[in-house]
Phi, psi and omega in degrees: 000136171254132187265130166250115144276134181198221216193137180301321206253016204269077197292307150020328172272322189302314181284335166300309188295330148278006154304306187292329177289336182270329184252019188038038161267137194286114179199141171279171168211111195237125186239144168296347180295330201286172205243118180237134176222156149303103191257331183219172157191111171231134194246077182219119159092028216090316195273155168219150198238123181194146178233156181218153156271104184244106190062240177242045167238171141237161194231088190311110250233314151340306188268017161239124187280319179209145155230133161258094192259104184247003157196145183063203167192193202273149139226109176346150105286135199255115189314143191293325163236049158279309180327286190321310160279021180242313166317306195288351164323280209293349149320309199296100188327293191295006175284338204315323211249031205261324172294248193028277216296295162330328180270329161316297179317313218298326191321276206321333180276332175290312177285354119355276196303293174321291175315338148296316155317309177287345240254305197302089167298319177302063161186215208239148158063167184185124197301302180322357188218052185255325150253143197264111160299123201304325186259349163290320200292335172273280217323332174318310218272350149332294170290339179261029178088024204243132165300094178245135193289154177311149195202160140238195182232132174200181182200011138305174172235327200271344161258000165273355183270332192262343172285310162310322150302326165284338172238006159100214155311112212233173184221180184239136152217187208279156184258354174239198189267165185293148175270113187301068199230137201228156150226202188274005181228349174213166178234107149270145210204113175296116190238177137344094174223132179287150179280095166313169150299330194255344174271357153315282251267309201259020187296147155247179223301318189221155198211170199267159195330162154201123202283139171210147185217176180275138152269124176297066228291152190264125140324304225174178202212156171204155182227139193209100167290122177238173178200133233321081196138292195255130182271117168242109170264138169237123190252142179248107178267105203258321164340296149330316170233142179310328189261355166245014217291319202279296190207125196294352197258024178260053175347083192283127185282304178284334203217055203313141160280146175323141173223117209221156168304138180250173180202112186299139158313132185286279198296017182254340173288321179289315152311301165319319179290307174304349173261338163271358168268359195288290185297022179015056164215122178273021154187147159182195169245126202253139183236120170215175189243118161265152201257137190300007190254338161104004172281131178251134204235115168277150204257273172211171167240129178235118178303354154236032156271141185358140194221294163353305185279003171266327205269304239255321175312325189249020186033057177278311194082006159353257183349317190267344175282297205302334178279335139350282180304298181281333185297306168344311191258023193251347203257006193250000000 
């Protein structure tokens, strides 16, 4: 059986999972959404053995062949009635920190568990590496021979004026992944931005980290999946329109950018492979730029990003290698 970690909203899983379904491979879909309970964990005699309860199957840890991991991971549920005996606890003054200490175990059995999993080599992904730190990842990419733009880290206003005078157009982006933020009328959503004059001008003297780089004007832009081993380049000419110009995931809707199959320099693929194996991921999506000078300047990577939008424009068929790729070990 091959265990899929994933998300209820993950379509990217749902076109893999039809592979499996056309070829009668045997597989769960385990969502981070779902009621995970511990039904064993035993270390005995050598041996180790553990099953967990998902909704009403339980799943023999045994009986997995492959793991695929693409989004979330297990989290326990904790039984109503321990909870029920921690509530009648917690009168007890000195008790007070006692769900705290309990909620600790289980985090440790989750962290347990995940880690039995990523273990499992014969699959893809591991929640410990589902997010990359974005400045671990150019400093990698540095060591492997890869072009990144000049960039700091400041919490000035005055070195970002002087970084801004020595390269000219500079942009800000997020130093963790983008930010999501809603109320009942709106959504805000952290993209790419270039630093104006007039969004200078209202900066105060000090401000909280902030990643700033030169922007780099482009031929293009390219997104490239990779998966263990293999490269799918896709190039976006998101230049072309004003509302993608900065940052392409500002979608023109009405009016799409061009998109085409790509094909890497063997020595700019070969670096990409060293970084992500630098970076212990046999997947994800790399995001670079070419420089109107023909330099190719890697940007980030997110070990769980969108593949679709690469595989169904350019007919990589992404979907049917990963389901391939996992299927393998159902045949050994």
């Amino acid at each position: 059986m091959i265990l899929v970690q994933s998300n209820n909203f993950e379509l990217s899983t749902n076109d893999v999972l039809s592979w499996f379904i056309t070829r009668n491979i045997p597989f769960t879909r385990l969502n981070g959404e779902d009621t995970i309970e511990l039904v064993s964990l035993s270390m005995d005699e050598g041996k180790i053995k553990i099953m967990i309860k998902v909704n009403d199957q339980v799943i023999d840890f045994d009986d997995i062949i492959a793991y695929w991991h693409r989004r979330g991971k297990i989290s326990l549920k904790i039984p109503e009635d321990i909870k029920d005996q921690l509530k009648q606890n917690f009168q007890r003054k000195h008790l007070g920190g006692l769900y705290s200490n309990v909620s600790s175990q289980y985090s440790s059995l989750e962290n347990y568990l995940n880690k039995r999993l990523a273990g499992l080599r014969s699959g893809l992904g591991d929640s410990a590496h589902s997010v990359i730190n974005k400045l671990w990842a150019l400093d990698t990419a540095i060591s492997c021979g890869i072009d990144i733009p000049p960039g700091i880290i400041t919490t000035k206003k005055q070195e970002l004026v002087a970084f801004r005078e020595k390269y000219g157009n500079v942009i800000t982006k997020s130093i963790l992944d983008s930010v999501f933020l809603w109320d009942d009328d709106d959504i805000l959503v952290h993209y790419t931005e270039v630093i104006t004059t007039e969004s200078l001008d209202k900066l105060p003297d000090e401000f909280a980290p902030s990643l700033i780089q030169q922007a780099i004007p482009k031929l293009y832009e390219l997104r490239i999946f990779y998966l263990n081993g293999k490269v799918y380049p896709m190039a976006i000419f998101s230049q072309s329109d004003k509302q993608t110009a900065v940052d392409f995931r500002k979608y023109n809707d009405a009016k799409p950018n061009r998109t085409v199959r790509y094909q890497l320099p063997t020595e700019v693929e070969r670096n990409l492979v060293e970084l992500m194996t630098k970076l212990g991921l046999d997947s994800g999506s790399i995001d670079m730029i070419v420089s109107i000078e023909g330099k190719f300047v890697f940007l980030e990577v997110n070990p769980v990003g969108q593949f679709g939008m690469v595989s169904y424009p350019c007919n990589y068929y992404i979907e049917r290698d990963i389901a391939d790729y996992l299927s393998q070990f159902q045949k050994n």
